[in-house]
PDB file of N, CA, C and O in Angstrom:
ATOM      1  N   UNK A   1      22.302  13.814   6.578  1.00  0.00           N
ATOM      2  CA  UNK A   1      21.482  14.165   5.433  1.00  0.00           C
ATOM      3  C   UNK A   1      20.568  15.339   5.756  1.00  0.00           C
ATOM      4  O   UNK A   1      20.453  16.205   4.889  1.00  0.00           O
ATOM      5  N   UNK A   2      19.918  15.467   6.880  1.00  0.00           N
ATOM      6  CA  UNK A   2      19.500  16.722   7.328  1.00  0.00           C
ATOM      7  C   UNK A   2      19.897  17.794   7.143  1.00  0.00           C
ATOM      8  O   UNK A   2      19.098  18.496   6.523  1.00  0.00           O
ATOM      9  N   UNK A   3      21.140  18.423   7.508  1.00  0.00           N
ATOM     10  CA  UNK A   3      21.908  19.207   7.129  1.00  0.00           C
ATOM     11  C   UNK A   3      21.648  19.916   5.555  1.00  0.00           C
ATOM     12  O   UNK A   3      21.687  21.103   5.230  1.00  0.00           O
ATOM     13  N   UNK A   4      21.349  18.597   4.673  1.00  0.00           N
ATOM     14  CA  UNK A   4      21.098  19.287   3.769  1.00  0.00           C
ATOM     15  C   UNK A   4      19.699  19.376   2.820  1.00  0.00           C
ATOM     16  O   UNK A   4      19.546  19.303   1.600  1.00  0.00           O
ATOM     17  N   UNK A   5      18.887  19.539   3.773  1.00  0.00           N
ATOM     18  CA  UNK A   5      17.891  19.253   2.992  1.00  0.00           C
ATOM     19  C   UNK A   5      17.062  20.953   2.813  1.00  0.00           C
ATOM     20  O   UNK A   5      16.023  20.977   2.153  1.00  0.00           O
ATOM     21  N   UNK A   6      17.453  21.938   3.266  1.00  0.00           N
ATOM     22  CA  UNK A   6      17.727  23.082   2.943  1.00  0.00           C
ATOM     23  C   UNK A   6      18.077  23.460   1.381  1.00  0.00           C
ATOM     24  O   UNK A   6      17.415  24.052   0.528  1.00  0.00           O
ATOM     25  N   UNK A   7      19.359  22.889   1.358  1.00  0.00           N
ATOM     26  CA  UNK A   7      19.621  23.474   0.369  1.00  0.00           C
ATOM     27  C   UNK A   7      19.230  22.674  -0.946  1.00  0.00           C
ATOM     28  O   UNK A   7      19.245  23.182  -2.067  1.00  0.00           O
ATOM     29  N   UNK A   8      18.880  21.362  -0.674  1.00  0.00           N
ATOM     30  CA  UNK A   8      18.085  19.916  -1.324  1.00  0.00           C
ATOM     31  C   UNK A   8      16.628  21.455  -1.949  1.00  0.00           C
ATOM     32  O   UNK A   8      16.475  21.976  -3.053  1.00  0.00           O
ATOM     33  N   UNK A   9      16.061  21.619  -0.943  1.00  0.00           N
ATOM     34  CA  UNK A   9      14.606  22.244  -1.053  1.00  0.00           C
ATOM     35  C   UNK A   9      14.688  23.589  -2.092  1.00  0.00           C
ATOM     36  O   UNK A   9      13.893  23.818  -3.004  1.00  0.00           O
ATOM     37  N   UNK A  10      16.062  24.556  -1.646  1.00  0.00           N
ATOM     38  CA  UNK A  10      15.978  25.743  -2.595  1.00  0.00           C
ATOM     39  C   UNK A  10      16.458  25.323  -3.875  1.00  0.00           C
ATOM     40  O   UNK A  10      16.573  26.206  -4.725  1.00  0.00           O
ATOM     41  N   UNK A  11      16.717  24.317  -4.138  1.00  0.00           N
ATOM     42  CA  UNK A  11      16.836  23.692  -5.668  1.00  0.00           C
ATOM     43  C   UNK A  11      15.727  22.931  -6.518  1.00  0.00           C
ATOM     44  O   UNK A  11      15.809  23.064  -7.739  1.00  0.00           O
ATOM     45  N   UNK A  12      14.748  22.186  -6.029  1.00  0.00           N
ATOM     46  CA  UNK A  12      13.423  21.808  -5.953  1.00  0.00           C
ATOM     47  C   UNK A  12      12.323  22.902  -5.678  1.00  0.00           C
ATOM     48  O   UNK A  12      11.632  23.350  -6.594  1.00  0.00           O
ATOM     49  N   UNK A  13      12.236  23.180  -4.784  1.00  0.00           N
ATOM     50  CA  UNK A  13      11.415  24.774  -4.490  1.00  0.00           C
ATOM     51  C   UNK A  13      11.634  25.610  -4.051  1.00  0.00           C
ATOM     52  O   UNK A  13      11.509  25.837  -2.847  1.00  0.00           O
ATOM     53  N   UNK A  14      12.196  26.647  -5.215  1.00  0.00           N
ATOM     54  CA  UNK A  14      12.556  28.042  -4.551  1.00  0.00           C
ATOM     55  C   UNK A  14      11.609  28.646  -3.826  1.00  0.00           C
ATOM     56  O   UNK A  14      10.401  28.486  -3.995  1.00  0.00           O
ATOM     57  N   UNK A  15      12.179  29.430  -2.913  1.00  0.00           N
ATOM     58  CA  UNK A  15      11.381  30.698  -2.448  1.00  0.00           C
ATOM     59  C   UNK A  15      12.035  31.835  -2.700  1.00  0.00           C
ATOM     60  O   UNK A  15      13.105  31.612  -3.267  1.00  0.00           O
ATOM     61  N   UNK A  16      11.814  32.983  -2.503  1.00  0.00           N
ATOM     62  CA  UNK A  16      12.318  34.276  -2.943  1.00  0.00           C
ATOM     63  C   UNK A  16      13.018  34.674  -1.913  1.00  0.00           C
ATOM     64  O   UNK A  16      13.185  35.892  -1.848  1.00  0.00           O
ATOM     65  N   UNK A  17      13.781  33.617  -0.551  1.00  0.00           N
ATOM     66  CA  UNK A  17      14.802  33.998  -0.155  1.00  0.00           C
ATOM     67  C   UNK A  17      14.909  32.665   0.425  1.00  0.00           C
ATOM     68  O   UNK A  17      14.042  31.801   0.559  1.00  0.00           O
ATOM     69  N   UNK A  18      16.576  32.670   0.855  1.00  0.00           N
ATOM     70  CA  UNK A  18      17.280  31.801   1.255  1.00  0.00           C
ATOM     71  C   UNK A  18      16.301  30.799   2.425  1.00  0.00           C
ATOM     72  O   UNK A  18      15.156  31.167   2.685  1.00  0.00           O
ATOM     73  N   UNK A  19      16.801  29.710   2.981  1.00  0.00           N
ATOM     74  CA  UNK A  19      16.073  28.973   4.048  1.00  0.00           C
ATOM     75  C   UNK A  19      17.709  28.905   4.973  1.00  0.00           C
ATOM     76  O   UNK A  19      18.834  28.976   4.477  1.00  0.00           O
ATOM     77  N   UNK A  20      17.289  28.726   6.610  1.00  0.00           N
ATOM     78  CA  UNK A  20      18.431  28.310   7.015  1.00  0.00           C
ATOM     79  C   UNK A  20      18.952  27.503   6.815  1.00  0.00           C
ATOM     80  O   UNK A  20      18.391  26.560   6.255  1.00  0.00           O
ATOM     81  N   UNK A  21      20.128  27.446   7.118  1.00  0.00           N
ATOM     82  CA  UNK A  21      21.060  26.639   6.967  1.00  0.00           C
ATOM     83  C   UNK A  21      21.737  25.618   8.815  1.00  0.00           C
ATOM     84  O   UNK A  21      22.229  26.070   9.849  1.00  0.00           O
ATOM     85  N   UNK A  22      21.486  24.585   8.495  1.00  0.00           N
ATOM     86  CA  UNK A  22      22.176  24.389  10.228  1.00  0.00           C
ATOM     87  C   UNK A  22      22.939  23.024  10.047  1.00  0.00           C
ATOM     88  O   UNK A  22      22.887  22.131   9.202  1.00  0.00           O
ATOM     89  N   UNK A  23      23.494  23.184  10.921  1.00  0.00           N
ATOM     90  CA  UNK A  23      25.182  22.216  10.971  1.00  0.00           C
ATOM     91  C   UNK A  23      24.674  21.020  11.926  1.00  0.00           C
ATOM     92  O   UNK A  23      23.667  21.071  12.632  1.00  0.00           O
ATOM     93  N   UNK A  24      25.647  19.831  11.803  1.00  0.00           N
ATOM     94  CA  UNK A  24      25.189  18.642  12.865  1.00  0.00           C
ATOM     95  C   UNK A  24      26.093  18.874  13.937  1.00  0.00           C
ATOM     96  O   UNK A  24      26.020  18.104  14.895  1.00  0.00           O
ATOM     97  N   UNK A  25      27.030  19.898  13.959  1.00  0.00           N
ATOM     98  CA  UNK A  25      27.602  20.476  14.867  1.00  0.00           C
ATOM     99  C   UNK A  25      27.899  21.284  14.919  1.00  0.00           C
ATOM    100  O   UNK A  25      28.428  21.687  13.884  1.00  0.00           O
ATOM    101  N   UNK A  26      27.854  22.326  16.185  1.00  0.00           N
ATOM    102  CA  UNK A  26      27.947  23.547  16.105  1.00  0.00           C
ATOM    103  C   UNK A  26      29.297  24.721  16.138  1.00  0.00           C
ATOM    104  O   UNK A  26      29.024  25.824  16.611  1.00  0.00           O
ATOM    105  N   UNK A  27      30.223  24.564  15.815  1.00  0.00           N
ATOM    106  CA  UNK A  27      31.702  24.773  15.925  1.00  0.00           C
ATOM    107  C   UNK A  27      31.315  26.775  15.876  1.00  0.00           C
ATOM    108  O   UNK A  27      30.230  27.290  15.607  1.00  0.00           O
ATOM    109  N   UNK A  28      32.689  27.517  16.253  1.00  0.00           N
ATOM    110  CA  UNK A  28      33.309  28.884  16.163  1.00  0.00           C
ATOM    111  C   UNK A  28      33.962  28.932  14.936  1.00  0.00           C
ATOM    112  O   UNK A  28      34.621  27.912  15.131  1.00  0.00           O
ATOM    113  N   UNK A  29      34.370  29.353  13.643  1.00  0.00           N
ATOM    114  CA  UNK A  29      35.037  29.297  13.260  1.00  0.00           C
ATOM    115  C   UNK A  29      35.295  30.893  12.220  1.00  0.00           C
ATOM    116  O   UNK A  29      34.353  31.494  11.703  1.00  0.00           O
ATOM    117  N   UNK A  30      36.528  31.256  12.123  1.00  0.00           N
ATOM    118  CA  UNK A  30      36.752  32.515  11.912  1.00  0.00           C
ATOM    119  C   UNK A  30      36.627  32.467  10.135  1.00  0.00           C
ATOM    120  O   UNK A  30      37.361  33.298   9.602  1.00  0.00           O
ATOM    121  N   UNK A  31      35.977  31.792   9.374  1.00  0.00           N
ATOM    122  CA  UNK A  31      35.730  31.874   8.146  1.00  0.00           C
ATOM    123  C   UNK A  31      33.793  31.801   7.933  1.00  0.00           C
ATOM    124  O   UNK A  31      33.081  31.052   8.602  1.00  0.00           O
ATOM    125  N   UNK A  32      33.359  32.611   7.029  1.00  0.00           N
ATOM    126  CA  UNK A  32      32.156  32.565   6.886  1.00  0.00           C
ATOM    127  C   UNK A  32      31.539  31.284   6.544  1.00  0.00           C
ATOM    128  O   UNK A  32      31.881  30.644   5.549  1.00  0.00           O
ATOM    129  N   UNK A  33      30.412  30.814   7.560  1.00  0.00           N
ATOM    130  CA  UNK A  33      29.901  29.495   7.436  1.00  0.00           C
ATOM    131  C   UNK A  33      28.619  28.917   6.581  1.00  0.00           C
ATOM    132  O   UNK A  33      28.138  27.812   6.334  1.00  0.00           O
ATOM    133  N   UNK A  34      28.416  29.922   6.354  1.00  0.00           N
ATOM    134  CA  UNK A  34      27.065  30.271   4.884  1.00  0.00           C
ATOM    135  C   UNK A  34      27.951  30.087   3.747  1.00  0.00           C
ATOM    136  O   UNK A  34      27.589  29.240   2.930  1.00  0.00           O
ATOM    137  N   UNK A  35      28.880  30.617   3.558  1.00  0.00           N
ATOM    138  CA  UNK A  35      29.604  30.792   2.231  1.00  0.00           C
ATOM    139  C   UNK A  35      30.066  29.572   1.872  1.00  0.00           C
ATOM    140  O   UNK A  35      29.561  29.044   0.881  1.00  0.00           O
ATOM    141  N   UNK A  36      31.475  28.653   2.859  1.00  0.00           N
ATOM    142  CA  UNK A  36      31.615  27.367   2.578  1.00  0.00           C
ATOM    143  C   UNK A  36      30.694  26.064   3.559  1.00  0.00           C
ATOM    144  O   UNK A  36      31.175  25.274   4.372  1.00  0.00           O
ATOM    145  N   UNK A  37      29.692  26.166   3.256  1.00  0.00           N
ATOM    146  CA  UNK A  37      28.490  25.273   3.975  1.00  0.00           C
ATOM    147  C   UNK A  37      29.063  23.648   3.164  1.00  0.00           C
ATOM    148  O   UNK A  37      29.086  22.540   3.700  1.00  0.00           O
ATOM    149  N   UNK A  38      29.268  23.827   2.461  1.00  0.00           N
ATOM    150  CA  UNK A  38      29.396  22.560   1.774  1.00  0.00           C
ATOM    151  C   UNK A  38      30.784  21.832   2.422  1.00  0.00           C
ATOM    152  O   UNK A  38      30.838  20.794   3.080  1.00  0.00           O
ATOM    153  N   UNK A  39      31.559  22.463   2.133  1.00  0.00           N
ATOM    154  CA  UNK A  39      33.001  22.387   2.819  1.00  0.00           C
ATOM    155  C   UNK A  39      33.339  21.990   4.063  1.00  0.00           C
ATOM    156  O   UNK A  39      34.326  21.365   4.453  1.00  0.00           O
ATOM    157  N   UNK A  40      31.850  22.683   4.988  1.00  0.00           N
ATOM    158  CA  UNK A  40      32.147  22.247   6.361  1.00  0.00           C
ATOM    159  C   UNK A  40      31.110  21.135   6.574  1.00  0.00           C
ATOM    160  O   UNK A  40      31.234  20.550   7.650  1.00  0.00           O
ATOM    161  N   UNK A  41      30.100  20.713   5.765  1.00  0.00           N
ATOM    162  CA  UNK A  41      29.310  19.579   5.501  1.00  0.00           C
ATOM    163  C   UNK A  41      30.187  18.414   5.261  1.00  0.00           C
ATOM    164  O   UNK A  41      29.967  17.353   5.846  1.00  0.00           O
ATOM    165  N   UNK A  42      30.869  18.509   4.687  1.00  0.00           N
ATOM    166  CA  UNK A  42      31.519  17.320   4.019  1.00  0.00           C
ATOM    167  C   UNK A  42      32.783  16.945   5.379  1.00  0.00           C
ATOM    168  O   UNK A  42      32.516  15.905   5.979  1.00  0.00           O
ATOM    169  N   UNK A  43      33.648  17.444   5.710  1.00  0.00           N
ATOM    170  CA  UNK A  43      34.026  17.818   6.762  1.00  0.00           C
ATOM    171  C   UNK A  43      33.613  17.410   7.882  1.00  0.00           C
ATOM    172  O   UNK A  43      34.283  16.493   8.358  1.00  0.00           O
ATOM    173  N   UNK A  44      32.243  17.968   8.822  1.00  0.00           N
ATOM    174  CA  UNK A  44      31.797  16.776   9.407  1.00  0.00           C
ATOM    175  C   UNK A  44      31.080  15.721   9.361  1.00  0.00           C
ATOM    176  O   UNK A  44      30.514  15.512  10.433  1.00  0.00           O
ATOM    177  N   UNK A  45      30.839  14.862   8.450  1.00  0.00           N
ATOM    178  CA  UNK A  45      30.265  14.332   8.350  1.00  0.00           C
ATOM    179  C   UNK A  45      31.164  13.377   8.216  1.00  0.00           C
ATOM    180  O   UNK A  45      30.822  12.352   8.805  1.00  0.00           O
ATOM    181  N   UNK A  46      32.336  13.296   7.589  1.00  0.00           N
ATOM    182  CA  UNK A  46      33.738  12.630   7.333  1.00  0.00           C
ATOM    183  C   UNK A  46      34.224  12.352   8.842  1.00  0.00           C
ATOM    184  O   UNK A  46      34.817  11.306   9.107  1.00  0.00           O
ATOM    185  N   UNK A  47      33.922  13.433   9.930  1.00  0.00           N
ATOM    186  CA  UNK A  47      34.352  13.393  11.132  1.00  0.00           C
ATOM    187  C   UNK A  47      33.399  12.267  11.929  1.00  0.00           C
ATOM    188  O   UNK A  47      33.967  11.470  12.675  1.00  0.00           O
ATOM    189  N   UNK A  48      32.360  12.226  11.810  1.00  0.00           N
ATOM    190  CA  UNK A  48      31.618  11.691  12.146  1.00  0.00           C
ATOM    191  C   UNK A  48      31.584  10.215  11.583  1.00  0.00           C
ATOM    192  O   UNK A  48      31.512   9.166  12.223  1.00  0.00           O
ATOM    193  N   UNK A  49      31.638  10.363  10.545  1.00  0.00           N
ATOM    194  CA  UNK A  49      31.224   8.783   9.939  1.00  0.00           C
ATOM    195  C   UNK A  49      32.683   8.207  10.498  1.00  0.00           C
ATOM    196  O   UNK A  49      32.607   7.050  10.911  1.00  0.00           O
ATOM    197  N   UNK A  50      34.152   8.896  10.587  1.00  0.00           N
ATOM    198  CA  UNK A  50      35.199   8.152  10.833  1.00  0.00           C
ATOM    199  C   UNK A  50      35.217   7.336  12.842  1.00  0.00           C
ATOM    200  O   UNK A  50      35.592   6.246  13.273  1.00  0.00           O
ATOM    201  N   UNK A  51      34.497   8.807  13.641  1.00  0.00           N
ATOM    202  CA  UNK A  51      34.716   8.707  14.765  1.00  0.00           C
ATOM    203  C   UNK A  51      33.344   7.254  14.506  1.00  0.00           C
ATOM    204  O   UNK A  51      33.685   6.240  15.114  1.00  0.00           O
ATOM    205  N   UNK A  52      32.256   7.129  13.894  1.00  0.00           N
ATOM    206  CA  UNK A  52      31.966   5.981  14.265  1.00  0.00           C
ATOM    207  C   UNK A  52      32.313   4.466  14.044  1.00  0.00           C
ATOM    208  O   UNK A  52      31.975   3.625  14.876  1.00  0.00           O
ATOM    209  N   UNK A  53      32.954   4.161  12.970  1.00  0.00           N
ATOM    210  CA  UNK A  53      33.907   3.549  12.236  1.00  0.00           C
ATOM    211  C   UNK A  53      34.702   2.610  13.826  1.00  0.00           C
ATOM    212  O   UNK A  53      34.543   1.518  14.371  1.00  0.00           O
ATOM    213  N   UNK A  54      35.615   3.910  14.050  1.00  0.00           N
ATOM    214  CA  UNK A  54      36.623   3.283  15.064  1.00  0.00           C
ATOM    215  C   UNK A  54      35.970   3.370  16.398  1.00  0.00           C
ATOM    216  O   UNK A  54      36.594   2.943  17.370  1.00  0.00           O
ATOM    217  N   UNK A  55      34.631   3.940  16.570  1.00  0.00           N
ATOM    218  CA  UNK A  55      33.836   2.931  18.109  1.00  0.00           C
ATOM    219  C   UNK A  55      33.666   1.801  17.163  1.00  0.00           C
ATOM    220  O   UNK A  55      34.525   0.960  17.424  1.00  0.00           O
ATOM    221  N   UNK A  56      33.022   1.484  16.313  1.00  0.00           N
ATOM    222  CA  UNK A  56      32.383   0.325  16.177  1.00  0.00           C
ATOM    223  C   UNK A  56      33.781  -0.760  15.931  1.00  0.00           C
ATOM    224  O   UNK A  56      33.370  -1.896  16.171  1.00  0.00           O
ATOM    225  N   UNK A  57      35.173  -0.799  15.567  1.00  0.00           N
ATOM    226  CA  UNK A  57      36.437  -1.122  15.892  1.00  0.00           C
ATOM    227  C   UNK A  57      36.422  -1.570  17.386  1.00  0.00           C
ATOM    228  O   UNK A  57      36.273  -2.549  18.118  1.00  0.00           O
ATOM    229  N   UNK A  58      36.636  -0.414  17.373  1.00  0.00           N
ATOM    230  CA  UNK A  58      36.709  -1.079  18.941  1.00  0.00           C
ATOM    231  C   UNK A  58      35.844  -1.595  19.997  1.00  0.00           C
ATOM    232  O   UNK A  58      36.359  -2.181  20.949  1.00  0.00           O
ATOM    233  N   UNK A  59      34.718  -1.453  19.932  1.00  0.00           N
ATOM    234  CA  UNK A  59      33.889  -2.432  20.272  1.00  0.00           C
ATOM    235  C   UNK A  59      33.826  -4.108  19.687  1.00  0.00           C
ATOM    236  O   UNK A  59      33.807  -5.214  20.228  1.00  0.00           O
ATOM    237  N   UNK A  60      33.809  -3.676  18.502  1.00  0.00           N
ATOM    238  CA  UNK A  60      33.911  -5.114  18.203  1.00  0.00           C
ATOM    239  C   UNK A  60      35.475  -6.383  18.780  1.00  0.00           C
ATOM    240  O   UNK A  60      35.416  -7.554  19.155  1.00  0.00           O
ATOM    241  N   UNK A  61      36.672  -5.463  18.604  1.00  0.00           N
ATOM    242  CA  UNK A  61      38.316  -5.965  19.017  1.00  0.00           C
ATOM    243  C   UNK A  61      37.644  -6.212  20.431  1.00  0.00           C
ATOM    244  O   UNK A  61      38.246  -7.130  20.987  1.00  0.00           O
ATOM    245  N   UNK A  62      36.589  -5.709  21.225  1.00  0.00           N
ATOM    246  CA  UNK A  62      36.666  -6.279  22.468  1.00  0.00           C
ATOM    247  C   UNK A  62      35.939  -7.069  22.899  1.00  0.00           C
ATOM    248  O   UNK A  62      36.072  -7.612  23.996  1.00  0.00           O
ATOM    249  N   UNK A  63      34.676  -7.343  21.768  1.00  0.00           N
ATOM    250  CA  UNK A  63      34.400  -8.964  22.250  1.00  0.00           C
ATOM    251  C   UNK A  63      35.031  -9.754  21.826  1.00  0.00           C
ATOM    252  O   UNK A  63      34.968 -10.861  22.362  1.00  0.00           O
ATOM    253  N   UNK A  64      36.052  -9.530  20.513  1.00  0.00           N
ATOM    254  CA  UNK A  64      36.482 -10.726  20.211  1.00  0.00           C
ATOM    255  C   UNK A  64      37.628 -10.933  21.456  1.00  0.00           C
ATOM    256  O   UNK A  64      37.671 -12.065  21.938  1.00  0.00           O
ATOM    257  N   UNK A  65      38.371 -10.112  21.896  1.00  0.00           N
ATOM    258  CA  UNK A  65      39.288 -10.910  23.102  1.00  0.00           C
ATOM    259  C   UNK A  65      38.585 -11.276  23.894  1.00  0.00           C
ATOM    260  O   UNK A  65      38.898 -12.461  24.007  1.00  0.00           O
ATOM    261  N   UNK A  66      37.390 -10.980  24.925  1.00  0.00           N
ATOM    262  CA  UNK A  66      36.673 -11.571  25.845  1.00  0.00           C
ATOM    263  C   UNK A  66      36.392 -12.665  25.344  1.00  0.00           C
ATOM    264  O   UNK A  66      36.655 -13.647  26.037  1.00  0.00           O
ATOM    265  N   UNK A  67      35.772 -12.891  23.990  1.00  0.00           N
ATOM    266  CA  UNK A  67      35.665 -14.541  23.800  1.00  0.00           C
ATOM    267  C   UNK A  67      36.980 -15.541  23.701  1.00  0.00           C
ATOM    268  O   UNK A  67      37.135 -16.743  23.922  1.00  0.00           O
ATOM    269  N   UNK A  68      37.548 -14.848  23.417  1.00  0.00           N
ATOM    270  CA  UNK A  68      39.045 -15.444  23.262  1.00  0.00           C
ATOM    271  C   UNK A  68      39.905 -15.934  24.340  1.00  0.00           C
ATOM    272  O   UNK A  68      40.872 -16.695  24.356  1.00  0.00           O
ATOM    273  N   UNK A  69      39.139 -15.137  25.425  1.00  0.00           N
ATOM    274  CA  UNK A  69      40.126 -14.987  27.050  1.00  0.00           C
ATOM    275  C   UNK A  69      39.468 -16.424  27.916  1.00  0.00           C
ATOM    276  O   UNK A  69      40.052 -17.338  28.498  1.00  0.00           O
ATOM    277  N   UNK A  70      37.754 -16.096  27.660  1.00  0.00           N
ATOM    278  CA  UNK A  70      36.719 -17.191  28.040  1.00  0.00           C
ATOM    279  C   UNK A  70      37.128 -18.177  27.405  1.00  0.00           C
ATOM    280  O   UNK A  70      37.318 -18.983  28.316  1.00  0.00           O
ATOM    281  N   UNK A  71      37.487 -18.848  26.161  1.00  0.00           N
ATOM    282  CA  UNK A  71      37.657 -19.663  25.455  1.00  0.00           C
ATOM    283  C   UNK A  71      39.043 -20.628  26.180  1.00  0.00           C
ATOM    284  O   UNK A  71      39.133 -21.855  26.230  1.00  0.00           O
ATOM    285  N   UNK A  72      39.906 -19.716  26.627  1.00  0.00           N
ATOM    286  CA  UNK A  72      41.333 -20.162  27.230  1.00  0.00           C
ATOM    287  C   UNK A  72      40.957 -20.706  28.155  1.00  0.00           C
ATOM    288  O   UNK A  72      41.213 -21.890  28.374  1.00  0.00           O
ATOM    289  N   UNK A  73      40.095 -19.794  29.093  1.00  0.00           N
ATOM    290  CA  UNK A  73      39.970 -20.493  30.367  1.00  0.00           C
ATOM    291  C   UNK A  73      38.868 -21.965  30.184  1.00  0.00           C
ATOM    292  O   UNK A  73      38.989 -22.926  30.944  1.00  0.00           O
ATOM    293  N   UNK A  74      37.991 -21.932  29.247  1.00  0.00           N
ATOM    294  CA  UNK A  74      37.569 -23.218  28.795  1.00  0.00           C
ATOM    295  C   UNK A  74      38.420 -24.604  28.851  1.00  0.00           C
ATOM    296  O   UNK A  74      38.231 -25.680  29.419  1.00  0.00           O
ATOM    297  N   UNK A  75      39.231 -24.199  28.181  1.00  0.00           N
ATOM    298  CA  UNK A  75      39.984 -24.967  27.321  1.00  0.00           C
ATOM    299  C   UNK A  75      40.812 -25.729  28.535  1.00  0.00           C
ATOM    300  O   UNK A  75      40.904 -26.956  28.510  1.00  0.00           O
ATOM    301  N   UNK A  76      41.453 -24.894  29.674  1.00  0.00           N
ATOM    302  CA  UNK A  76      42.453 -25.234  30.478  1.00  0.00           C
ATOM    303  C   UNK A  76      41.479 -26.400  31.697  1.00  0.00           C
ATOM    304  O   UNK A  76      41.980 -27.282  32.394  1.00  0.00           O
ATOM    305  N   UNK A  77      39.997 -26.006  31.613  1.00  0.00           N
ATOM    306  CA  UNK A  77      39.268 -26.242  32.538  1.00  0.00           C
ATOM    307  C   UNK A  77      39.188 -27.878  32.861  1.00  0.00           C
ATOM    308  O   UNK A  77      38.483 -28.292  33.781  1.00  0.00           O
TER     309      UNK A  77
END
């Protein structure tokens, strides 16, 4: 949400010139990054919300086998 609170602000309170603009990551990319800001907003943030998604997957798939593994050896005990 940071990302956009720039451009949140020049819509609420202009100033008589632009405010920066800054990314939650900092990439190279051979297309102008002022121009499609939105494009590459949406973009990572999609990257981001997915890469946390599947830690939190997989963190979770691995307590459930550790309890599952503990549980066996319970069981046999």
């Amino acid at each position: 949400m940071m990302p956009l609170t720039p451009v949140l602000l020049d819509i609420v309170i202009p100033l008589n010139e632009s405010r920066q603009r800054f990314f939650a990551v900092e990439v190279d990319s051979t297309v102008n990054r002022d121009k499609y800001f939105l494009p590459f907003h949406c973009y990572f943030s999609s990257i981001i919300l997915v890469g946390g998604v599947i830690a939190i997957g997989v963190d979770t798939m691995h307590v459930v086998c550790t309890a599952h593994g503990c549980s066996l050896f319970a069981a046999i005990r």
